[in-house]
N, C-alpha and C positions, 0 to 999 in steps of 0.2 A: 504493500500500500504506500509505503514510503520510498521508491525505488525513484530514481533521477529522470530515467527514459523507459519511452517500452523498448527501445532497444536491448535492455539489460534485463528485460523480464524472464526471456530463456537460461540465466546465468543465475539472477536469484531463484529458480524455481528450482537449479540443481542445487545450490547451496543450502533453498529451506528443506526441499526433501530428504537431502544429507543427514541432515543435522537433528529434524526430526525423526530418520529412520532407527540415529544412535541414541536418540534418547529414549524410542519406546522401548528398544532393545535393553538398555540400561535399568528401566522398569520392572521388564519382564524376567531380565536376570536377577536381579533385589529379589522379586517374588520367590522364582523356583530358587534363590540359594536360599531365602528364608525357611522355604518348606523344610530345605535338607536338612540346615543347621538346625533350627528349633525340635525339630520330631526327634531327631539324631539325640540333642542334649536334654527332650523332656521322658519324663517315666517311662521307660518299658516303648520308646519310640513313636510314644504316641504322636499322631497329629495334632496340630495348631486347635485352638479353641473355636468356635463360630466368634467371626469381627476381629480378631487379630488379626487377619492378611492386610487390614487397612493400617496397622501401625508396624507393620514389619521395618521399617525405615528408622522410624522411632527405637524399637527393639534392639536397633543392630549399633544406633549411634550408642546405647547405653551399656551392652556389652561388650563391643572390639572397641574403644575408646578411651581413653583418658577421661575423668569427669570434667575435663576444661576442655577436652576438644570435645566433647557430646555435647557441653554448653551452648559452643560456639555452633555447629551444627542445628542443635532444637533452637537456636534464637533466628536461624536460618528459614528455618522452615516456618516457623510462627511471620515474621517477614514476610514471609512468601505469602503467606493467608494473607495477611493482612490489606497487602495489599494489593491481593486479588476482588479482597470484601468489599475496601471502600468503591475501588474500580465499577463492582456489577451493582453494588447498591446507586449508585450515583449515574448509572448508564437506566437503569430499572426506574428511579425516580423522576429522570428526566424522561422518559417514555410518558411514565402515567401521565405527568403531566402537559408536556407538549403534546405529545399524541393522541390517548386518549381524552383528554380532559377537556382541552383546548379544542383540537380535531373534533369530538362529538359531541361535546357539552356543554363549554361556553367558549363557541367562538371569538366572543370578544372577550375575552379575562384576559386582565391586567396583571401585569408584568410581575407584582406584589402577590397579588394571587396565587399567581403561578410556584412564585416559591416556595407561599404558605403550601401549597398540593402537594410540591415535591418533596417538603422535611416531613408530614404527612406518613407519605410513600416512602422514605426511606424508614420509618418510624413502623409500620404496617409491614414491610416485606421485612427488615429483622427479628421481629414479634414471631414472622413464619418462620423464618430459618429457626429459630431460637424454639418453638416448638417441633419441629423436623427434628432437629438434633436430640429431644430429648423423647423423642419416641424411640424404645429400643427394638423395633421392629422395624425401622429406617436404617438405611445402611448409605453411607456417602459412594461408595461405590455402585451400587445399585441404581443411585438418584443419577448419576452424573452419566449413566452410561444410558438411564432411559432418555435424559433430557437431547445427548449429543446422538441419542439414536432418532430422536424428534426432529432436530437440525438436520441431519444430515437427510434425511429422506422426504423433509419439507422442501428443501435449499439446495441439497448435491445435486438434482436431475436440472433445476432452472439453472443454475451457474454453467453447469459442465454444455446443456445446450443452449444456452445463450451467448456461450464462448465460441463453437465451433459450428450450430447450425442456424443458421438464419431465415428457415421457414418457421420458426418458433412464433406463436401468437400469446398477447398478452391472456387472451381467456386460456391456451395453453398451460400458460404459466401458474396462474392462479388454480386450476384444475390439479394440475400438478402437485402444488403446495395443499390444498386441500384434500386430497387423497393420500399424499405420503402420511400428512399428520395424524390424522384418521386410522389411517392402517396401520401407525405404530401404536394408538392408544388401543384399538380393537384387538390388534395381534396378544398384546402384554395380560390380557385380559378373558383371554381364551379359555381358559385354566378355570377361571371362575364362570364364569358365565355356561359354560358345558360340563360342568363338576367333572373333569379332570384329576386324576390323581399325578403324582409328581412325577410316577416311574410310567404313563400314559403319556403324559403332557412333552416328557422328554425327546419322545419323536416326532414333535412340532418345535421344539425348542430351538430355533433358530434366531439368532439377534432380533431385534425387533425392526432395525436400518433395513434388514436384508430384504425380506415380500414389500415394506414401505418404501424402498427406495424400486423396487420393480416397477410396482403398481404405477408409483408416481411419474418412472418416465414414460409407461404406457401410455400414461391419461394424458399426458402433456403431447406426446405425437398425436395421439389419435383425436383429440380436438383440437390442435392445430390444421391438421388437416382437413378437418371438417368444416374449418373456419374460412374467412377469407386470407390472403397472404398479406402479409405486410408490406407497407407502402414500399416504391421505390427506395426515396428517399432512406428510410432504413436498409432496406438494404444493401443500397451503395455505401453508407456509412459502416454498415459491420464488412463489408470486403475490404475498405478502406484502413479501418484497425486491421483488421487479418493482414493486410500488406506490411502495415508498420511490424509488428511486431515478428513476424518470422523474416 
């Protein structure tokens, strides 16, 4: 997003993917070494507890470390929360209230207003994180992977054709977004709604991105298709980026 040219956008795409691919890999190794070590060094080899794979990181700075460098490490990490928190709350509270608030409810509210809405909002969604967190049938992992299974199969199918095919239509698009999101609350929900048992349910068990992001680029072709084509004008301008940038 902050890149100088699109000329350079082929050069940062390999640089973020790099650098992304070493860090999930860095994740995924923390995990399975956590598995080994901890079951290896708890009673009789047993496995990890249910909800300790979410602090295995934590775990690890407290026993391979000095207590000043696990210090230095858990002040790292708390940082890191931090400020990710203030980041989404402040990104979260300016939605409610520009967009919602303003966009459907009082179009003309003053600038004063607007504020009062947003400290509001940021007041109301850590009210929710803050009861999230203290339900112990909530799992941070759990949440984060339904939320980016949400994104990615509202979002991945309109980006990914919006970059490369230029018969794409605005009702596409929105069809698209409405059907991915759909199909990952519906998919996650299967279990319950067809009383499901867990060793049933397991051979549906598929991310919930995966049928949601199908679904979504179906819908998006095939009412675009259905629709009319987009003006010229667009799409002389998306060849015209496609030129630039490759």
């Amino acid at each position: 997003m902050a890149v100088k040219s699109v000329k350079e956008i082929p050069k940062a795409r390999a640089v973020g993917m790099t650098w992304m691919v070493l860090a999930l890999f860095g994740a995924i190794f923390t995990g399975f070494a956590g598995i080994a070590y901890f079951s290896a060094q708890g009673p009789g080899g047993q496995p990890l507890p249910d909800g300790s794979h979410e602090t295995l990181f934590i775990m690890f700075t407290q026993v391979l470390f000095n207590p000043w460098v696990a210090g230095f490490l858990l002040a790292a990490i708390l940082s890191a929360i931090m400020s990710t928190i203030d980041s989404q709350l402040l990104v979260s509270s300016s939605a409610l209230a520009e967009d919602v608030y303003k966009g459907f409810i009082r179009k003309d509210a003053s600038q004063k207003e607007l504020v009062l809405v947003g400290r509001l909002g940021v007041l109301v969604i850590a009210l929710l994180a803050l009861v999230l967190a203290y339900n112990p049938e909530s799992s941070v992992l759990d949440l984060v992977g339904y939320a980016w299974a949400g994104f990615g199969a509202a979002f991945g199918p309109v980006i990914i054709l919006a970059l490369f095919w230029k018969r794409m239509t605005r009702n596409g698009a929105l069809a698209g977004m409405l059907v991915g999101g759909i199909t990952v609350i519906m998919w996650a929900e299967l279990d319950n709604w067809f009383g499901l048992s867990a060793e049933q349910f397991s051979l549906l068990g598929l991310y919930e991105i995966i049928p949601g992001f199908i679904l979504a680029w179906i819908a998006i072709v095939v009412v675009s298709l259905l629709g009319k084509e987009p003006v010229q004008e667009i799409q002389e301008e998306f060849e015209r980026a496609k030129t630039e940038v490759l």
